[in-house]
C-alpha positions in Angstrom: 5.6 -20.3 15.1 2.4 -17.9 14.6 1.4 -17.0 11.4 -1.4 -14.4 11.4 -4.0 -13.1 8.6 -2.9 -15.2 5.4 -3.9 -12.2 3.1 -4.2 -12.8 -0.4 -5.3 -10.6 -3.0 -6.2 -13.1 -6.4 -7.8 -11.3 -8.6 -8.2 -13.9 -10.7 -8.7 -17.0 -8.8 -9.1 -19.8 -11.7 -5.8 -18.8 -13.5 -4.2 -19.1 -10.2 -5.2 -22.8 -9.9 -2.1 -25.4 -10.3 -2.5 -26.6 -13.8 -4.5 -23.5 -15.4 -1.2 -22.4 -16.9 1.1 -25.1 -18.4 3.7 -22.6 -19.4 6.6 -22.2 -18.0 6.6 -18.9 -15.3 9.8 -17.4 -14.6 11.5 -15.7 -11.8 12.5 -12.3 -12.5 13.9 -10.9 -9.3 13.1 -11.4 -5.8 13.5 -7.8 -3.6 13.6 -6.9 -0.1 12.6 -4.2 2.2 14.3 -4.2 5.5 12.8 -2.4 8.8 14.0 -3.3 12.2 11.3 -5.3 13.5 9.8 -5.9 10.0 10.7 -7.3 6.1 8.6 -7.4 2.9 10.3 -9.5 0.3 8.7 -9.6 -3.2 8.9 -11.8 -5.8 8.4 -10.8 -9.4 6.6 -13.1 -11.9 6.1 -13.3 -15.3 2.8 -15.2 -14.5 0.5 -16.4 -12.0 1.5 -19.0 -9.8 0.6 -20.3 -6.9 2.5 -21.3 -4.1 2.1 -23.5 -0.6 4.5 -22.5 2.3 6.4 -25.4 4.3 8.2 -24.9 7.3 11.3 -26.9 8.5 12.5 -26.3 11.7 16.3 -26.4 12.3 19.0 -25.6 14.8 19.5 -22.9 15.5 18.3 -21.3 12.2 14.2 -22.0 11.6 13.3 -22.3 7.5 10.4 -21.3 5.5 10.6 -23.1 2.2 8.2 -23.4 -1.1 8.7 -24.4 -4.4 7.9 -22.2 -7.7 6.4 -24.8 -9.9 6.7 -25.0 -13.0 9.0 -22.1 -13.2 12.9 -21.3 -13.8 14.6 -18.9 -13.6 14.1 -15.4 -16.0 17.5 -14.0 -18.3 17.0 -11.0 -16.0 17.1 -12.6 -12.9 20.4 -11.1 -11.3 23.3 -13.4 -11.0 24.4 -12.3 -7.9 21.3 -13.3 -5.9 21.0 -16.9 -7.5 22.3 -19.0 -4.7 22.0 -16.9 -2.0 20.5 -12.7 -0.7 22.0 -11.9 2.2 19.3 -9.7 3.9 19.7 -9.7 7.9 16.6 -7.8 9.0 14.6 -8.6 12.1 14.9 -12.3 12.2 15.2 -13.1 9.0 18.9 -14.0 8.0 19.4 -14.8 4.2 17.5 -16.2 1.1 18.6 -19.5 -0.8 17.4 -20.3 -3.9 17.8 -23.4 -5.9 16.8 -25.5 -8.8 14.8 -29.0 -6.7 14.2 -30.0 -10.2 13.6 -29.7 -13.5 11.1 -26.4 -14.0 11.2 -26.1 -10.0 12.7 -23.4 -8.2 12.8 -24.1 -4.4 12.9 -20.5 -2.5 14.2 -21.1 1.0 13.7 -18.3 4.1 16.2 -18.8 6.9 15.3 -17.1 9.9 16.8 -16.8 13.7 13.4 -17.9 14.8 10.0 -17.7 13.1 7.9 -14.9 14.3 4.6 -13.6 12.3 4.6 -13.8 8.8 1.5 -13.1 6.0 1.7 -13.7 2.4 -0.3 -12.2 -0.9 -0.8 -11.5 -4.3 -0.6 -8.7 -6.3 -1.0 -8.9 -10.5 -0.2 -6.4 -13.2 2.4 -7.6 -13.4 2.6 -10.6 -10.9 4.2 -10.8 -7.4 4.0 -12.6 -4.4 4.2 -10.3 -1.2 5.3 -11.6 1.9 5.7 -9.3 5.3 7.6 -10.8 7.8 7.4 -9.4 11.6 9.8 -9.6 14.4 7.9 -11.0 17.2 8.8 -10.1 21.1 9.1 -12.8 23.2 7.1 -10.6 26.0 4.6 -9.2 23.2 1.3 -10.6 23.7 -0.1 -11.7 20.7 -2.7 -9.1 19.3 -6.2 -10.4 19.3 -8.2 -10.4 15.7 -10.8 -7.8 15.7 -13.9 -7.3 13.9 -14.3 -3.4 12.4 -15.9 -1.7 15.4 -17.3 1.6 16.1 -14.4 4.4 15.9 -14.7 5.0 19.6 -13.2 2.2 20.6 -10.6 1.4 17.8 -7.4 -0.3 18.9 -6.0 3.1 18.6 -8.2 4.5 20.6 -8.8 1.7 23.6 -4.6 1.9 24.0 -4.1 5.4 24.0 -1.5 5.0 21.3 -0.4 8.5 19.8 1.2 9.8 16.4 4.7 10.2 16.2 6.3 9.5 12.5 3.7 9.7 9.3 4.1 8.7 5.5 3.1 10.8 2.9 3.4 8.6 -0.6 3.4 10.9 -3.8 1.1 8.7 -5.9 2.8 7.3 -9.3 6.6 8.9 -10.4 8.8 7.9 -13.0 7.9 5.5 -16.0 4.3 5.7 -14.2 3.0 9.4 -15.2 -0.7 8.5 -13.8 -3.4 10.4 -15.2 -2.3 13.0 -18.2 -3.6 16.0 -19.2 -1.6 16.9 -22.7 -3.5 20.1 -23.5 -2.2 21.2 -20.2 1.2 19.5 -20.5 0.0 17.8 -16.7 0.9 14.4 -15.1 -0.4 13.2 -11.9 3.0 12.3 -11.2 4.5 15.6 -10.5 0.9 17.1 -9.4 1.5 14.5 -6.2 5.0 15.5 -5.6 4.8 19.3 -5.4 1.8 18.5 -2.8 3.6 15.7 -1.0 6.8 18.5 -0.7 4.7 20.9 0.2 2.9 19.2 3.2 6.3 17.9 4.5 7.4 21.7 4.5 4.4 22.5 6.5 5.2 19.8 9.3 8.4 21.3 9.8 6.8 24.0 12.2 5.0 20.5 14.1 7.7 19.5 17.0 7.5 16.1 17.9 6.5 14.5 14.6 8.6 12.6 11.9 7.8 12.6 8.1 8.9 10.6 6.0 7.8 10.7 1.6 8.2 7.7 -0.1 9.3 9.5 -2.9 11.0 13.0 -2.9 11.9 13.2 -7.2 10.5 11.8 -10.2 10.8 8.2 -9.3 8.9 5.0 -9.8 7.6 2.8 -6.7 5.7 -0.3 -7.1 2.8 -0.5 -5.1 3.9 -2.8 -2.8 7.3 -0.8 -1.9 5.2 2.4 -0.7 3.6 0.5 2.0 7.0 -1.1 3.1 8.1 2.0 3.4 6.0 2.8 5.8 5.7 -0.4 7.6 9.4 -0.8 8.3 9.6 2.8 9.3 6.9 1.8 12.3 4.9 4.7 10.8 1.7 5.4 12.3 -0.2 7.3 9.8 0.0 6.3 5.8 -1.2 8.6 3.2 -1.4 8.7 -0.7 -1.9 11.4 -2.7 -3.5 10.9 -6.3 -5.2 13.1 -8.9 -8.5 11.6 -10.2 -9.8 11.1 -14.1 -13.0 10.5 -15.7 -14.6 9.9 -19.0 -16.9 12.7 -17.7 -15.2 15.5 -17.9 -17.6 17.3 -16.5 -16.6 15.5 -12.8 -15.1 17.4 -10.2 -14.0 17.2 -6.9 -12.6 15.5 -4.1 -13.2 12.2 -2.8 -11.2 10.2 -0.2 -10.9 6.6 0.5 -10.2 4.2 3.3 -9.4 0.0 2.3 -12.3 -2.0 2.2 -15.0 -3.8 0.0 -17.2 -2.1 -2.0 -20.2 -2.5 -4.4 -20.0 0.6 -5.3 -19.0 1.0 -9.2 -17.3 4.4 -9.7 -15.2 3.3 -6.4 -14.2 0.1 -7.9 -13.2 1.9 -10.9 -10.9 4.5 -9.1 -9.4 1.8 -7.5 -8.9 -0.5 -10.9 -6.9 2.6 -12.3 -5.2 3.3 -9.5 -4.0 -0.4 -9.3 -3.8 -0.9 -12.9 -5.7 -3.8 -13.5 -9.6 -3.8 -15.0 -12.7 -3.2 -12.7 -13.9 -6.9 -13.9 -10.9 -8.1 -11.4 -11.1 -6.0 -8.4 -15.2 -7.2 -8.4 -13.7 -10.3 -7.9 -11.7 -10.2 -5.3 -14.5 -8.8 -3.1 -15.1 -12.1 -0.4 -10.9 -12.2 -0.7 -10.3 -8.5 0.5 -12.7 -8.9 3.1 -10.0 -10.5 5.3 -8.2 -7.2 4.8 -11.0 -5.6 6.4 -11.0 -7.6 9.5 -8.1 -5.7 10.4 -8.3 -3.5 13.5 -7.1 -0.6 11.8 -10.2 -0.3 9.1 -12.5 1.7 11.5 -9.7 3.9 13.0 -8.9 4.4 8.8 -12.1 5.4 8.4 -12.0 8.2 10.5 -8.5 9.4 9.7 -9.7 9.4 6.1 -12.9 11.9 7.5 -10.7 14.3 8.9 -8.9 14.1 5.7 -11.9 15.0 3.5 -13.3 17.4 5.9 -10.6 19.5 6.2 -9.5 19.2 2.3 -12.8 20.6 1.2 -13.0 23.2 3.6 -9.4 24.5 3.3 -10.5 24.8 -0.6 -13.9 26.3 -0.2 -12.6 29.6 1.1 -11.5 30.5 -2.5 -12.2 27.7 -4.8 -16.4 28.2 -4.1 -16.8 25.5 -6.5 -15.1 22.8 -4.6 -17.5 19.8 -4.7 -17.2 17.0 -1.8 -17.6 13.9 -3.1 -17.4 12.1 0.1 -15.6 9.6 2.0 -15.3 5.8 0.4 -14.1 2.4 0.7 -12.3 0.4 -2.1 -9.7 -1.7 -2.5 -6.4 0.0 -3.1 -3.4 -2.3 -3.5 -1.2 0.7 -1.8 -3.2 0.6 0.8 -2.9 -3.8 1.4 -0.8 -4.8 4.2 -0.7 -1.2 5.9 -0.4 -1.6 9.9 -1.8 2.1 10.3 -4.7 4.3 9.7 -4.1 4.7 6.6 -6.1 6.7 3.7 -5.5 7.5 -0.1 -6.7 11.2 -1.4 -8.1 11.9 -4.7 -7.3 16.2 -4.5 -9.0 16.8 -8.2 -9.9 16.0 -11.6 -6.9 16.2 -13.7 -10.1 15.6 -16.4 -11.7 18.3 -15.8 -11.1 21.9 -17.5 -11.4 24.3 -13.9 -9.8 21.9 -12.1 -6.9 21.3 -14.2 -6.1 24.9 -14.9 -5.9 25.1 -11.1 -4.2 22.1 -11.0 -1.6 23.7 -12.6 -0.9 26.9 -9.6 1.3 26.3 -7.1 -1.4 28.1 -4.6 -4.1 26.2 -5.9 -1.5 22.9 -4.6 -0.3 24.8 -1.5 -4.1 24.9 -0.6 -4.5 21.1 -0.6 -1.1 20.5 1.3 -2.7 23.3 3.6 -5.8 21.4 3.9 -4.2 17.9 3.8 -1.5 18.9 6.7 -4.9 20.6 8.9 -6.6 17.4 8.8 -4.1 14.8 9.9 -3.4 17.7 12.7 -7.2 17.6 13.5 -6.9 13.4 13.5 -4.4 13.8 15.9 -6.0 16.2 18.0 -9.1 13.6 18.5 -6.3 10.6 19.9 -5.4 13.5 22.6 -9.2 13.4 23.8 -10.5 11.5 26.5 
């Protein structure tokens, strides 16, 4: 068995610790995402809980178990997937689930064979993540890298190439995003129309798949975007969002790339964007740093550039008060677990006046997905060079 990367995102580390909740947490549903060579299962919580991973091996079938303690089982929880989920993806096979004891609910994993696994956290509300990778017998295992100069990325050093991308509409459904009533605007439907629009454009692209996580007004969690992409081996990742400020005199467009930050105004796009307070994501800082180990940071970084680059420049030539507000690092939940460059957008202000009323023409949006669809071309253009 390898596990790599245990990545998990507390963002409250004390109430996580066994005892700092005596309540009883329940187990609202448990949900899978199935790929061919990959799975994220999720399991929702009504609180925090923290959980250690045992593994039993078996013949022929391999287990991952842990227990949920103390915790039972929510009204919600469907029926049907109390004893056992049938899931079959990769190797993993099924998903028991029984009562060990009073207030303990023992979740058992039965694979074919253990391959690579990580597990984290997300809160607001509570889940444990865990992504689950089908392992080659004849794959090497991938060496741990330290963020490096772009140059010599991953990417870069194996000559890999783009064939399918994700394009994630940020927010849908019961999740509006930012609002603008006096323009009757929600971020929401903003994304979509931009996300449509830059699938249309690829259509003229031969040799590239896209694929939207959303394509109507539906709601996604977080976690579920970056599934999507995962278990369709995409190999770029991108999410579309409308910024907000108390200011509403900002304006712009600002891109970002996961990783750490200091920097306030990021950490406070990212605590909207992830719904939790800005307190929290300071937190998690020395925690997210193991995200950023990841060999895909650097090459993220300068997919993200392209991104920007091109945005602002698409907009410039009729918009001539486009601000660039710069590339940026922070750490977006959307963006956690992602095994691609991968970069979120911030196109505009819904906030602000101009850039609302524009928000609200479908040229002013067909310029971003314009701008948007130029600068993943460009990206890809730079993997071609030697």
């Amino acid at each position: 068995m390898k596990k790599i990367g245990l990545l998990s995102i507390l963002l409250s580390v004390y109430a996580l610790l066994p005892g700092a909740n005596k309540d009883i947490t329940h187990l609202k549903n448990i949900r899978y995402y199935p790929g061919e060579a990959y799975t994220r299962v999720v399991l929702d919580l009504s609180a925090p809980l923290t959980i250690k991973e045992k593994v039993l091996p078996g013949d022929p079938i391999d287990r991952l178990y842990f227990d949920l303690e103390p915790c039972d089982f929510a009204k919600e929880f469907p029926t049907e997937k109390k004893k056992r989920i049938t899931v079959k993806s990769g190797y993993l096979q099924q998903i028991r689930l029984a009562m060990n004891k009073k207030n303990s609910v023992r979740v058992v994993f039965d694979f074919d064979k253990i391959g690579k696994y990580t597990m984290f956290y997300l809160t607001s509300p509570f889940r444990v993540v865990f992504d689950i990778f089908q392992e080659d017998k004849k794959t090497a295992p991938a060496p741990t890298l330290q963020p490096v100069d772009s140059s010599y990325s991953i990417v870069r050093q194996l000559g890999l190439g783009v064939r399918t991308i994700v394009i994630d509409p940020g927010h849908g459904g019961k999740d509006p995003g930012t609002e603008n009533l006096s323009l009757n605007l929600s971020e929401k439907e903003i994304t979509l129309d931009i996300a449509l629009q830059l699938k249309s454009l690829f259509r003229e692209t031969p040799g590239l798949t896209v694929i939207l996580t959303r394509e109507q007004d539906q709601y996604l969690a977080l976690e579920e975007r970056t599934a999507i992409a995962n278990s369709n081996k995409a190999d770029l990742f991108i999410s579309i969002h409308v910024n907000s400020a108390p200011r509403k005199s900002a304006h712009g467009i600002e891109s970002y790339y996961l990783n750490i930050t200091n920097d306030p105004w990021a950490m406070e796009v990212a605590a909207l964007e992830n719904k939790v307070n800005g307190k929290s994501i300071g937190e998690m800082s020395d925690i997210v740093e193991q995200i950023v180990k990841h060999a895909q940071v650097s090459e993220s970084k300068v997919f993200t550039e392209h991104i920007q680059a091109s945005l602002v420049n698409r907009l410039l030539r009729k918009y001539k008060s486009t601000q660039d507000l710069g590339v940026k690092k922070a750490p977006f939940f959307v963006l956690a677990g992602a095994d691609m460059p991968s970069s979120l957008v911030e196109v505009a202000f819904l906030s602000n006046a101009a850039e609302g009323k524009c928000l609200r023409s479908p040229a002013y949006r067909g310029a971003i997905a314009d701008g948007l669809y130029s600068g993943i071309l460009e990206y890809i253009e730079t993997l071609n060079k030697k």
